[in-house]
C-alpha positions as CSV (number, residue, x, y, z in Angstrom):
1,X,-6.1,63.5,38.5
2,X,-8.8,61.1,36.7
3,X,-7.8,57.5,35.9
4,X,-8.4,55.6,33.3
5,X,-8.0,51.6,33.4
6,X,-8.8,49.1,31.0
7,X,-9.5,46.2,33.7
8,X,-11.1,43.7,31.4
9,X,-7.1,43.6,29.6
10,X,-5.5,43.3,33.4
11,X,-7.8,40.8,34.1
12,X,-7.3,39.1,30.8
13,X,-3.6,39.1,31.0
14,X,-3.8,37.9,34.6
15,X,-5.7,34.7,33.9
16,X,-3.7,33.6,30.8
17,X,-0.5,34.0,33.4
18,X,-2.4,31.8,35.8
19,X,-3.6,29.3,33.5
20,X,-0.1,29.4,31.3
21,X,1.6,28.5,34.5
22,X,-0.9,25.5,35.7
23,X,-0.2,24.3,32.3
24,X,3.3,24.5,32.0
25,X,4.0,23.0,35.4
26,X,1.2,20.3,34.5
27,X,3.6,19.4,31.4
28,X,6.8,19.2,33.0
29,X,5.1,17.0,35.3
30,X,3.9,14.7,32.7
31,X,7.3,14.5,31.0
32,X,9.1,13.7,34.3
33,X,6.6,10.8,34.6
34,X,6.8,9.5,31.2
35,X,10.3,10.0,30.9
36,X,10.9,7.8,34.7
37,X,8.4,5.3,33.5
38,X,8.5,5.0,30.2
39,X,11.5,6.0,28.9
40,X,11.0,4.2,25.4
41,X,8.5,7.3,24.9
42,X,11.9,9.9,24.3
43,X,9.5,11.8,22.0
44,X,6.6,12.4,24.0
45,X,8.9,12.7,27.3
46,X,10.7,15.7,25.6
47,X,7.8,17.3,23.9
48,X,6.2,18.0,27.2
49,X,9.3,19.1,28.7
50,X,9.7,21.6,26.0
51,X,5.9,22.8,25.9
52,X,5.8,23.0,29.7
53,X,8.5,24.9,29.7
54,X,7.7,27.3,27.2
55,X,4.2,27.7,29.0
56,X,5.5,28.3,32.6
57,X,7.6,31.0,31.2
58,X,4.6,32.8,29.9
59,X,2.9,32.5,32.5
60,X,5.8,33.8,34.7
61,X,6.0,36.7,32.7
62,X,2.4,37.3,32.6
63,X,2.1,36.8,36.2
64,X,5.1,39.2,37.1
65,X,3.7,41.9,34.8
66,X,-0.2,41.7,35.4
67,X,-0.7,40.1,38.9
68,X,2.5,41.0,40.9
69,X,1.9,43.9,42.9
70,X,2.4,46.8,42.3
71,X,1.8,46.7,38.8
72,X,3.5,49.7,36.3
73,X,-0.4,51.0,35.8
74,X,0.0,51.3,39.7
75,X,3.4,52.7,40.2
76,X,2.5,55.8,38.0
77,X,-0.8,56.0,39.2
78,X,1.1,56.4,42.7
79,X,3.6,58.4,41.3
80,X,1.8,61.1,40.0
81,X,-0.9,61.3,42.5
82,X,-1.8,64.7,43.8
83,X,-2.1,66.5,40.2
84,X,-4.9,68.6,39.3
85,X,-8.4,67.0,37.0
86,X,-6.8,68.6,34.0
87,X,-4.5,65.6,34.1
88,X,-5.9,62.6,32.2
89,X,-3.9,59.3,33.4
90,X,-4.9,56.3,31.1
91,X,-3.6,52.4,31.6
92,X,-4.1,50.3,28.4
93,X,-6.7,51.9,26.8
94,X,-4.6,53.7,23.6
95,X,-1.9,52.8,21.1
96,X,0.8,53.6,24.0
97,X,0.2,51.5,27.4
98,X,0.4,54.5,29.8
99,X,-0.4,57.9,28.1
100,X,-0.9,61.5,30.3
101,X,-3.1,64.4,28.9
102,X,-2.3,67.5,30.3
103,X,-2.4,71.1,29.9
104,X,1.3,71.3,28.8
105,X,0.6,68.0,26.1
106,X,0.5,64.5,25.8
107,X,3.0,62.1,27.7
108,X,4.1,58.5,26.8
109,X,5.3,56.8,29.6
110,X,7.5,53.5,29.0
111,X,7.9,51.7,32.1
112,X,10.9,49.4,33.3
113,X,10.9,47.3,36.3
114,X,14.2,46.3,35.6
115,X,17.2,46.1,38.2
116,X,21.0,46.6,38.7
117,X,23.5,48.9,37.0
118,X,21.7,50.3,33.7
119,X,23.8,52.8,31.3
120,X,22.4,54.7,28.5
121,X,24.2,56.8,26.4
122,X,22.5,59.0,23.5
123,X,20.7,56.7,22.0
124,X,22.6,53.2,23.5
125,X,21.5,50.8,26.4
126,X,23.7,48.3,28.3
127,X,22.3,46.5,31.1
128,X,25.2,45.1,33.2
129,X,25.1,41.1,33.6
130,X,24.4,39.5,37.1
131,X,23.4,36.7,38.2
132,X,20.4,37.5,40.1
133,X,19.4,38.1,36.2
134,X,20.3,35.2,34.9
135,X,18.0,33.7,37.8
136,X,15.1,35.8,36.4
137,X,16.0,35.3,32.5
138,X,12.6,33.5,31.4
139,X,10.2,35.2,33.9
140,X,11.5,38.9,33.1
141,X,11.7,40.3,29.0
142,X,14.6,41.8,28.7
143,X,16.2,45.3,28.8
144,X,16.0,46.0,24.9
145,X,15.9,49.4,24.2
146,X,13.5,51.5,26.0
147,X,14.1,54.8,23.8
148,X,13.3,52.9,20.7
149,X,10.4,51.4,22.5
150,X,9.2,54.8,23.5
151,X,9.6,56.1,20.4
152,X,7.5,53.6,18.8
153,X,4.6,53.9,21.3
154,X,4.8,57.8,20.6
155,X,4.6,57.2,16.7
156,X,1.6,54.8,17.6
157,X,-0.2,57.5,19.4
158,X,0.7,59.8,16.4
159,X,-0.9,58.0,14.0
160,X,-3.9,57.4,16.0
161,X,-4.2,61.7,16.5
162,X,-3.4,62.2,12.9
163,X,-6.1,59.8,12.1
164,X,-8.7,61.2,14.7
165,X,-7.6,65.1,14.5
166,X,-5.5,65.5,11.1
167,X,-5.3,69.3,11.6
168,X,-4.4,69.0,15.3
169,X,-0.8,69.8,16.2
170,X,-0.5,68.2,19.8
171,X,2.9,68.0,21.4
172,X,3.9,64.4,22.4
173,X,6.6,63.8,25.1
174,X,7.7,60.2,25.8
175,X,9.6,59.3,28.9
176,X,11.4,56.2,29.9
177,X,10.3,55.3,33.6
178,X,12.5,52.7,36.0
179,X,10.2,51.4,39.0
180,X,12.5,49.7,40.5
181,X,14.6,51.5,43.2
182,X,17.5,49.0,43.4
183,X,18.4,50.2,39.7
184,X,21.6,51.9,39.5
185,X,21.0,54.3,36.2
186,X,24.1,56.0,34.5
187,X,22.6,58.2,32.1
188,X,24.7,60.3,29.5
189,X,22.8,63.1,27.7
190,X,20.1,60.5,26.9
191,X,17.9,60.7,23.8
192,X,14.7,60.4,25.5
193,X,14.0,61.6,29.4
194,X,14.7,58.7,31.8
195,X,13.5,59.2,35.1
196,X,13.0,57.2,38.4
197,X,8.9,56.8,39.4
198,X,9.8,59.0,42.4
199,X,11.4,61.7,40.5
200,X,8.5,61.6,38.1
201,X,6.0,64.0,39.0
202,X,8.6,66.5,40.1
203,X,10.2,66.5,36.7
204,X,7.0,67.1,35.1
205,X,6.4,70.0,37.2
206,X,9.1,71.7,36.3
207,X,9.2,71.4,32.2
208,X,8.7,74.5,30.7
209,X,6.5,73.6,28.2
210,X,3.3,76.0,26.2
211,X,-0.2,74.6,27.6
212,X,-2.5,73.6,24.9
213,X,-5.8,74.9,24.4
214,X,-8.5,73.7,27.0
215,X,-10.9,73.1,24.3
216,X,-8.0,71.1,22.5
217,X,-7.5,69.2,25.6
218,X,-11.6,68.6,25.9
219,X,-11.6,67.4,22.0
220,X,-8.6,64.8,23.2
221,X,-10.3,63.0,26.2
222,X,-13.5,62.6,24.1
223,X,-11.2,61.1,21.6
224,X,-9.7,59.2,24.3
225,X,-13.5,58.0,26.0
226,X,-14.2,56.5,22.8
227,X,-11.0,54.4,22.1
C-alpha cells in the first residue's frame, strides 16, 4: 500500500498547538500577576485570563490531534498495513482527511479517538457522560455526529470528482473509525459503517463490492498527485 501524507499541514498544525499553548499559559500567567498585584487593573487581569484560556485550549486540542502519538493518519496507516500497491492511502491531501483508493472504490474514513460507552442508532449518536470527559472537555472536540460528518467529507470528495471527472461514476464508501480501544460502542443498524481500527482492514476485505476499472483507478491517483 503507498502513502500519501501532507507533512507540511501536520507540521503546521503541530506548531500552532505548540505556540497556542506557550501563549495561553503565558496569559494566565500575566493575569494571575496583575490580578495579585494590581488588582485595580480587573479589566486587564480578566482579559488575559480569558484569552489565555481560550489559547491553551487550542493548543491542547492541536497538540492532542497533531503531536500526540499515534496520530489518526498513523492509526490507519497501521491499520491497514499489509494491502496490496493498488491501495492508495492519502492523509490530508483531499477534501476528506483520510481517503483510500482501491480496486473496489473510494473510502472516506472519519476517525474518532473518543472514549467510553458510545451508542448510535440509525442515524442518532449519544456519548454517555463521565467524568474523565468532563476532565478532557476543552482539550478534546466533542462527539457530534460522526455519520453526518462522514457524510459531508464524502459529499466534499464528490464534488471535487464531479469537478475533475464529470462523466466518472466512482463508488464512494465512508466509514466511521473509533481508535480508541477503551470505547465501548453499541451500535443499532447504523446509517454509516462504524468500525474499530483493528477490525478495519478485515472488514474491508470482506465487502463484496464490483472493482473499478484499473485505468479508472490510474485516472484517480493522477487526479489525486495533483491536489
Amino acid at each position: 500500500m503507498k502513502v500519501i501524507i501532507n507533512e507540511k499541514l501536520v507540521k503546521r498544525q503541530a506548531a500552532i498547538g505548540k505556540w497556542a499553548s506557550l501563549l495561553g499559559m503565558g496569559a494566565l500567567l500575566v493575569g494571575l500577576v496583575v490580578s495579585y498585584r494590581r488588582p485595580t487593573l480587573l479589566t486587564i487581569s480578566f482579559g488575559c485570563l480569558i484569552s489565555g484560556f481560550v489559547l491553551a485550549s487550542i493548543g491542547t486540542y492541536n497538540m492532542n490531534r497533531w503531536v500526540k502519538e499515534p496520530r489518526a493518519d498513523q492509526i490507519l496507516t497501521k491499520a491497514l498495513k499489509g494491502f496490496d500497491n493498488k491501495h492508495l492511502l492519502y492523509h490530508y491531501t483531499l477534501p476528506a482527511a483520510h481517503v483510500l483508493l482501491a480496486p473496489s472504490g473510494l473510502f472516506v474514513f472519519t476517525v474518532k479517538d473518543h472514549h467510553g460507552e458510545i451508542r448510535c442508532e440509525g442515524e442518532k449518536w449519544h456519548h454517555k457522560f463521565s467524568w474523565g470527559r468532563l476532565l478532557l472537555f476543552f482539550g478534546q472536540e466533542g462527539l457530534g455526529n460522526p455519520t453526518r460528518e462522514v457524510r459531508g467529507e464524502m459529499e466534499r470528495l464528490r464534488r471535487f470528482l464531479d469537478e475533475k471527472l464529470p462523466e466518472a461514476d466512482v463508488p464512494i464508501e465512508g466509514l466511521i473509525v473509533f481508535t480508541n480501544p477503551r470505547a465501548k460502542l453499541e451500535l443499532i443498524d447504523p446509517a454509516v459503517p462504524v468500525v474499530s481500527s483493528k477490525k478495519l482492514k478485515a472488514f474491508l476485505r470482506q465487502l463484496k463490492r464490483k472493482r473499478i476499472p484499473a485505468e479508472q483507478r490510474k485516472e484517480l491517483a493522477e487526479i489525486f498527485a495533483e491536489a
